[in-house]
N, C-alpha and C positions, 0 to 999 in steps of 0.2 A: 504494500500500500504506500504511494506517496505520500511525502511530506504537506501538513494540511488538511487531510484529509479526516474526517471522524474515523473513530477509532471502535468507539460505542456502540457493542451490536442492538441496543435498546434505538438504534438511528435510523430512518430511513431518508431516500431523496426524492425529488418529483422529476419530471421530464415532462418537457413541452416544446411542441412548433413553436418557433418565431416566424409566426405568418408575416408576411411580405419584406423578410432580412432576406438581403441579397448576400451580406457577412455579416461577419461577426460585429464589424464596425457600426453598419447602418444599426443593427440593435443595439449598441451604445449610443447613436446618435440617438434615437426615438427617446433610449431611457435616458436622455439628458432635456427632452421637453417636460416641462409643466407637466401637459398633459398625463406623463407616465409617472409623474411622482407623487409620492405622499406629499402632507402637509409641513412636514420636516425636511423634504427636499431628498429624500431617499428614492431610490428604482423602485417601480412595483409593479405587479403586475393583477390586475382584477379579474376575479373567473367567477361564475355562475354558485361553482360549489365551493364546501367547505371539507378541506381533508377530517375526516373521521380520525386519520394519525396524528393527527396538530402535536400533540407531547413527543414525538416518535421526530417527526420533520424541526421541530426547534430546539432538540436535542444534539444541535450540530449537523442536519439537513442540507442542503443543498437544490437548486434546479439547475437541472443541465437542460441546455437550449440546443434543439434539433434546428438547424439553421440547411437550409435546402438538401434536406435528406441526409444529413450527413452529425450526429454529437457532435458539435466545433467547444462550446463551454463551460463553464458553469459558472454558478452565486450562490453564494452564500444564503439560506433564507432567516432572514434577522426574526419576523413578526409575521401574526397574519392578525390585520384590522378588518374591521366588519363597515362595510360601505353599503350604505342605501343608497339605490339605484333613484330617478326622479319616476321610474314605474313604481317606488315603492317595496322594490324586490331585494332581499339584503342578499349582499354579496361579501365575497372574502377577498380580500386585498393582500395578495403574497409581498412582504416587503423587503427588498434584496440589500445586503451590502454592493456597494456601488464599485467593486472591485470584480470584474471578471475577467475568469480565472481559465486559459486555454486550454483543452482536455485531448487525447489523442484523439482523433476522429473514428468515429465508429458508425456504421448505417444503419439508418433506423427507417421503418416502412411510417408511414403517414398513417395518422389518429388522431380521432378526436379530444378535446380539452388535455388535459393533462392524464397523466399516473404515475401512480409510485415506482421506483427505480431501486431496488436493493442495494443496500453499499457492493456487495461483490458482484453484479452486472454495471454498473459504473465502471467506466472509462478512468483509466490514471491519469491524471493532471500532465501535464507536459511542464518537461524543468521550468524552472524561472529567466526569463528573458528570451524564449524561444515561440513565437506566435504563432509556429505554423508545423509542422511535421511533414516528413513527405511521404503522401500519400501511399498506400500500398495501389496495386493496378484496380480499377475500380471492379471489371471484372471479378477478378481475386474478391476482393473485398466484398461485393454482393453474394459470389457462391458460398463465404466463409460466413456470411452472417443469414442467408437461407439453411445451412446446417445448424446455427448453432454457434459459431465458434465466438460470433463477434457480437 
C-alpha cells in the first residue's frame, strides 16, 4: 500500500465519473468554481444519495475520479453536509480536500452515480511529483481489466 493511503480496514472509498473532465485538470478547474464548492470554499461534490457507510468513508475515505474511462485520481473525503435542493429534496454534499492526489490508471466501465470502492481494489497512488504514468497498451489494459486483473 502506498504512502497516504488509509491503513484502517474499518475504511472504505467511493468512485465516480467526472462527467464532462476531459483531464484530470479540467476537474480541478470546475472544482475551483463557486459553483462546486462549499461555503468554506472547499471541493464538493452533491449526489442524490447519502452513503449508508458515512463512518466507514470519513474514516480516512477517499473518491477516486473515473475521468474518460480510465481511475486518473483521487481526494481525500473530509465531510459529507446535507444540502437542500430548491425542489426541497435533501441531498449529501461529498466535501473533498482540495488536494488531488494522481493514482495509476486503471479502466473502469461506465455507471451510474457513485459506489463504494474497497481499499484493496483501489488503484496505488502514483509517487509524488509524477502526474502521469505510462500507460500500459490500452488493448492490454481492457482485456486485463475484462478478466479481473485491473
Amino acid at each position: 500500500m502506498s504512502v497516504g493511503k488509509p491503513v484502517d480496514k474499518s475504511c472504505v472509498n467511493l468512485i465516480k465519473l467526472s462527467v464532462g473532465s476531459e483531464t484530470v485538470d479540467d476537474m480541478a478547474a470546475w472544482q475551483a468554481t463557486k459553483r462546486a464548492q462549499s461555503a468554506d470554499g472547499l471541493p464538493r461534490h452533491v449526489t442524490r444519495m447519502w452513503p449508508k457507510r458515512e463512518i466507514e468513508i470519513l474514516n480516512g475515505g477517499s473518491i477516486y475520479w473515473v475521468v474518460k474511462g480510465v481511475i486518473q485520481c483521487r481526494q481525500k473525503v473530509l465531510r459529507l453536509d446535507e444540502v437542500i435542493g430548491s425542489d426541497g429534496i435533501r441531498r449529501c454534499a461529498i466535501v473533498l480536500d482540495p488536494e488531488i492526489i494522481r493514482t495509476q490508471g486503471s479502466l473502469k466501465r461506465p455507471f451510474q452515480g457513485w459506489r463504494y470502492l474497497p481499499l484493496a481494489d483501489a488503484p496505488p497512488d502514483l509517487p509524488k511529483g509524477r502526474s502521469s504514468e505510462e500507460p500500459l497498451p490500452v488493448e492490454l489494459n481492457r482485456a486485463l481489466a475484462e478478466i479481473g486483473v485491473l
